[in-house]
C-alpha positions in Angstrom: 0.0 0.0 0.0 1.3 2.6 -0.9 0.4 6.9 0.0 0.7 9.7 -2.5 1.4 13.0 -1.3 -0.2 16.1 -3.0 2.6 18.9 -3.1 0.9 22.0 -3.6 3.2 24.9 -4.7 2.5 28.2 -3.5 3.4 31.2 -5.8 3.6 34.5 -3.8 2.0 36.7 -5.7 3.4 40.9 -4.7 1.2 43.5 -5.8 4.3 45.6 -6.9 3.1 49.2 -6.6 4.9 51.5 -9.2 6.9 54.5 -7.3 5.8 57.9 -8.0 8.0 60.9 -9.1 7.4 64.4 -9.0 8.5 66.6 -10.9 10.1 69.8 -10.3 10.7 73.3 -11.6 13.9 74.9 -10.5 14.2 78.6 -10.1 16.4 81.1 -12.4 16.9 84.9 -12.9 15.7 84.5 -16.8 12.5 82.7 -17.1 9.2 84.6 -17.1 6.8 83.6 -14.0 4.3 84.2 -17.0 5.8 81.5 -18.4 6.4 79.1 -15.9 2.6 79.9 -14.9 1.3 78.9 -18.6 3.4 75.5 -18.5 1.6 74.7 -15.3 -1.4 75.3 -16.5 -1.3 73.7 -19.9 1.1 70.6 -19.2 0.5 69.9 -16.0 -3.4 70.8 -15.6 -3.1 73.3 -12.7 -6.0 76.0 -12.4 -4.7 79.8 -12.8 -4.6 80.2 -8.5 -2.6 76.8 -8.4 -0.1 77.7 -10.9 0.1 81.2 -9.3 1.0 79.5 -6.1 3.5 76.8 -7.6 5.0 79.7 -9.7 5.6 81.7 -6.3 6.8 78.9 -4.4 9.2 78.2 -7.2 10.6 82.0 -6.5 10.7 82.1 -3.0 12.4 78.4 -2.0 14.3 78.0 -4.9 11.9 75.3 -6.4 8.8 73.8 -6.5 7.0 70.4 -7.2 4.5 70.5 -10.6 3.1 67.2 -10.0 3.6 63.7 -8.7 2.9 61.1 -11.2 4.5 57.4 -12.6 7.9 57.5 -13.9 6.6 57.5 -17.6 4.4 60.2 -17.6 6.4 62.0 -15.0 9.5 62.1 -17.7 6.9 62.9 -20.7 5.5 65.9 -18.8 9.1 67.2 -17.6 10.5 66.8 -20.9 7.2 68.4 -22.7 7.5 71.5 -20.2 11.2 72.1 -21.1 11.1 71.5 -24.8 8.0 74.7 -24.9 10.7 76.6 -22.7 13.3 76.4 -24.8 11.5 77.2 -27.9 10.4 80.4 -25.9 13.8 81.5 -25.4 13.9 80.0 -21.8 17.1 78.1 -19.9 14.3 76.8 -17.3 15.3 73.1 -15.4 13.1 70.8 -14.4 14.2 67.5 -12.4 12.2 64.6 -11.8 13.1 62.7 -8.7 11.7 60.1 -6.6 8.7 60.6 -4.1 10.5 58.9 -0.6 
């Protein structure tokens, strides 16, 4: 008589959340806040008060945070933003860094 054992294999399954980034304007003596306001606006979807605030922000502490999104569309908007800069004349930096 013999026994047969049933092995049963357990797969650990990890809901892997993606990281978020943000993405962040960095101030400079050339840019327009104009500017900077209409990017926020337009790219990253901020009403005229937001933008005003994320504009002044940006000129008081040196910097200030656009939005927090996936890496992907983190990197589009950041690279979007600068590319309408620069064909406006503007040396604006924008970083995108990880959320901790």
């Amino acid at each position: 008589m013999s026994t047969q054992t049933d092995t049963v294999e357990k797969n650990k399954i990890e809901d892997i959340v993606p990281g978020k980034y943000k993405v962040v304007f960095l101030n400079d003596d050339v840019t327009p806040m104009d500017l900077v306001i209409e990017l926020l606006m337009k790219i990253f979807r901020h009403d005229s008060q937001t933008a005003k605030q994320i504009t002044m922000e940006i000129h008081n502490t040196g910097s200030g945070i656009a939005g927090v999104y996936s890496y992907e569309i983190a990197e589009q908007k950041g690279l979007e933003a600068v590319s309408r800069a620069r064909m406006n004349g503007s040396p604006l930096v924008i970083t995108v860094e990880a959320e901790q």
